[in-house]
C-alpha positions as CSV (number, residue, x, y, z in Angstrom):
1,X,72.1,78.6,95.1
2,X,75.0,80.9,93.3
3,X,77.5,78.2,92.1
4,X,81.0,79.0,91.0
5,X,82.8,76.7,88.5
6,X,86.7,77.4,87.4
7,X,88.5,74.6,85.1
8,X,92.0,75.1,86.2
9,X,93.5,73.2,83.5
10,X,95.8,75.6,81.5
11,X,94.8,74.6,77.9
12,X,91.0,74.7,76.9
13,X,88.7,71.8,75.7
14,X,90.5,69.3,78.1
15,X,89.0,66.3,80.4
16,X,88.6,68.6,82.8
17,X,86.2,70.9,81.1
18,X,84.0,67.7,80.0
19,X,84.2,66.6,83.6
20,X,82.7,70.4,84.5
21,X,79.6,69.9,81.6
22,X,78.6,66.9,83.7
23,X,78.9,68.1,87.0
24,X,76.6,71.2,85.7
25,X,74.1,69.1,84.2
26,X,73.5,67.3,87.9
27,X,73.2,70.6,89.4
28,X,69.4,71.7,90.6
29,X,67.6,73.4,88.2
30,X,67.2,76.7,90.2
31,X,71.1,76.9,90.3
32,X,72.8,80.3,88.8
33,X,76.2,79.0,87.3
34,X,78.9,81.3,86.6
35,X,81.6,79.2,84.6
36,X,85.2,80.6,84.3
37,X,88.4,78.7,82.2
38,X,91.8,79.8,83.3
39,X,92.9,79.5,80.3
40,X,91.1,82.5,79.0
41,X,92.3,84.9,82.0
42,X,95.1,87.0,82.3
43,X,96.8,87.4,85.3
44,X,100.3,86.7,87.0
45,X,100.1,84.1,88.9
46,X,103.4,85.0,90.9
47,X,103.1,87.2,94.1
48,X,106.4,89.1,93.2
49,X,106.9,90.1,96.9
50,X,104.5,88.1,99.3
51,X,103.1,89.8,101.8
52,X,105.4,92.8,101.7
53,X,104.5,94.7,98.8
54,X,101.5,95.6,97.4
55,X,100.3,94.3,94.0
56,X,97.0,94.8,92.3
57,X,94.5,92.3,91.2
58,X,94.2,92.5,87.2
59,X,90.5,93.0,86.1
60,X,90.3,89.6,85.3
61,X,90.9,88.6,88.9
62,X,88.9,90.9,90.2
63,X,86.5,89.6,88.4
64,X,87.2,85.9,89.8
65,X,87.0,87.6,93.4
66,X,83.3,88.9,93.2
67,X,82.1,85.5,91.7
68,X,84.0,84.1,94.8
69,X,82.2,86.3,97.1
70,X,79.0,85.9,95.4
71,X,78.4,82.3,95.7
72,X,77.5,79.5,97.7
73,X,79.5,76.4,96.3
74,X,82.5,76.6,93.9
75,X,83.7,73.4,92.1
76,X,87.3,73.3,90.6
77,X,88.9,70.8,88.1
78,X,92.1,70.1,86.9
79,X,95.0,67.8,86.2
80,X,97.2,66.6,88.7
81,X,101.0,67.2,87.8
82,X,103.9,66.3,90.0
83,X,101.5,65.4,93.0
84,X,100.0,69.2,92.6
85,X,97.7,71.7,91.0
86,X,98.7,73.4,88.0
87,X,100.6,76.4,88.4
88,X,97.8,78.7,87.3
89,X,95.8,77.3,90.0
90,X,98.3,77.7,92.6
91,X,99.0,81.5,91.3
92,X,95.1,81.9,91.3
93,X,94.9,81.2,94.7
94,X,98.5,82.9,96.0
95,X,97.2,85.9,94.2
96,X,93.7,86.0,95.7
97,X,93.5,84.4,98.7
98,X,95.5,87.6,100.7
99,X,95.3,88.5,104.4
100,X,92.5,91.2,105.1
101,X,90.9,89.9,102.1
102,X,90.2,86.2,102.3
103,X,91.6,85.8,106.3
104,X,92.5,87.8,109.0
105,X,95.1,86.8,111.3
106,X,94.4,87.6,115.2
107,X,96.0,90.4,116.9
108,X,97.1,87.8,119.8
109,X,97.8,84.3,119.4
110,X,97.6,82.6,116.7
111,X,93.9,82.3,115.7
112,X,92.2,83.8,112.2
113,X,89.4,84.4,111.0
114,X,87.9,82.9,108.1
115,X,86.4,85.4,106.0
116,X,85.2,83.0,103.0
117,X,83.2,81.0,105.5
118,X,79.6,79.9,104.1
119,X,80.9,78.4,100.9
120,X,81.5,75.0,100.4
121,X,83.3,73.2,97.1
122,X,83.9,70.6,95.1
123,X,87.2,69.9,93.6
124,X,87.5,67.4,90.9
125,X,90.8,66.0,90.1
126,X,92.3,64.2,87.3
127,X,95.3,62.1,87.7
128,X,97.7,59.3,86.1
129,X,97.8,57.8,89.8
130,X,95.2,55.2,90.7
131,X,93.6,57.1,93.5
132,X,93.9,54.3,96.0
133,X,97.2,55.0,96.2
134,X,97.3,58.2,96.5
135,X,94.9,58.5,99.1
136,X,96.1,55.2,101.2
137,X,99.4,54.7,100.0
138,X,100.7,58.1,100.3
139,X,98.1,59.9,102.7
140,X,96.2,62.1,100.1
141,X,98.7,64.9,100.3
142,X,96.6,66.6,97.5
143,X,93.2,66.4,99.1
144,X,94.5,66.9,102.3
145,X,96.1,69.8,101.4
146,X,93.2,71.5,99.6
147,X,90.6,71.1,102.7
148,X,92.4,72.0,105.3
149,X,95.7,74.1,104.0
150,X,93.8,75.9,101.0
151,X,90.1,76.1,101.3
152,X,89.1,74.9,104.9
153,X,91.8,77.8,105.7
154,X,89.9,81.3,104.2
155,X,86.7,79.1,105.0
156,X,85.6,77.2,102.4
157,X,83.9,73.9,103.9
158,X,83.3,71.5,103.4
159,X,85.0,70.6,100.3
160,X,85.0,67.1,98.9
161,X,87.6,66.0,96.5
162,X,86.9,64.0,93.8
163,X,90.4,62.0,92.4
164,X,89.6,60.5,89.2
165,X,92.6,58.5,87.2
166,X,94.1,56.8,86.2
167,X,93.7,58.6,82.9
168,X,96.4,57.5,81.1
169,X,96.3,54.1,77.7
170,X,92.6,54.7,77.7
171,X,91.5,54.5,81.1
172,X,89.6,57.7,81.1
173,X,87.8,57.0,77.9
174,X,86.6,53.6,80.1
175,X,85.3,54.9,83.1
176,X,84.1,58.4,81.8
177,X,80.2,56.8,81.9
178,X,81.1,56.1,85.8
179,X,82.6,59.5,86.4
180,X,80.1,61.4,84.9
181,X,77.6,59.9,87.4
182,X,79.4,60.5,89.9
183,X,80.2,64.1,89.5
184,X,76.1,64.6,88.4
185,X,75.3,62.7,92.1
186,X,77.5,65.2,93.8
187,X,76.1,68.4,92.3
188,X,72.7,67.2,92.8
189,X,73.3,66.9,96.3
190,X,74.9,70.5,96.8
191,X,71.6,71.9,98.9
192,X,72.0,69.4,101.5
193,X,75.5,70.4,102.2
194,X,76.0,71.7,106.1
195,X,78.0,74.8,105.8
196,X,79.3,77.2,108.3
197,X,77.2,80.9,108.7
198,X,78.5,82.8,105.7
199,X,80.9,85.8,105.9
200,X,81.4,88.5,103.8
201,X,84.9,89.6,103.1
202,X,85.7,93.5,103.9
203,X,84.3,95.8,101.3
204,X,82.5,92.6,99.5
């Protein structure tokens, strides 16, 4: 099992990179972990003309891709801000999830393809909202949003988000024990996940 793990959260050394050390110390033995900070990349995270235009992946993204590819589960973390990802995570995914790259749209109709089918994910989120409200109170945008809009679209599924808050007067401090064992049950559990046939993407 090839696992993927990207902390999203702009600076480095933040909850969401300790959140990441426990998930990877639930995770099978046998695992290969590739680890990636976004902090530490360099990329624009704005597709200057959408579709339209053509604009190369930096090396650093290119690099992201082929660990993408390469695995079977990727896990994400990072702070919830204004009911969102950051907006490195939101370039990272404008910039690399592209048609004829990550999903093909259908000559007729108005089917695709998903061409990152096979993966699955985890996506760990931190957040000053107490999750019950955001997930019964307001719907779960976020979460909703990320399976079926984001990842369930190119493929990726399933993908279980994990909303952790609030964080805020030392509430993270106080249920980091609970969180940690929570995050080390899911990765444990990352074989027994059903997952569509895998794809691979053109010239993966």
């Amino acid at each position: 099992m090839r696992v993927l793990m990207i902390d999203g959260h702009p600076d480095r050394g933040r909850l969401s990179a300790h959140l990441l050390d426990a998930y990877a110390e639930g995770l099978p033995p046998d695992t290969q972990v590739t680890r990636m900070a976004l902090a530490d990349l360099t990329f624009d995270p704005v597709l200057h003309r959408g579709y339209d235009g053509t604009q190369p992946l930096e090396p650093d993204l290119e690099r992201v891709w082929a660990e993408l590819v390469a695995c079977d589960h990727l896990v994400l973390a990072y702070p919830m801000w204004w009911g969102a990802e950051p907006a490195l995570v939101s370039g990272l995914f404008t910039r690399l999830l592209l048609p004829g790259r990550a999903f093909r749209d259908h000559d007729k109709g108005h089917g695709w393809d998903r061409l990152l089918a096979g993966r699955s994910a985890d996506v760990i989120v931190t957040m000053d909202t107490p999750p019950w409200l955001l997930r019964w109170g307001w719907g779960d945008p976020l979460g909703r949003r990320m399976k079926i809009q984001v990842l369930g679209f190119v493929g990726i599924a399933p993908a279980r988000v994990h909303r952790l808050g609030p964080v805020r007067k030392g509430a993270a401090e106080r249920a980091l024990p609970r969180w940690r064992r929570r995050l080390k049950t899911a990765a444990a559990g990352i074989g027994a996940l059903r997952r569509k046939p895998r794809v691979m993407p053109p010239g993966a």
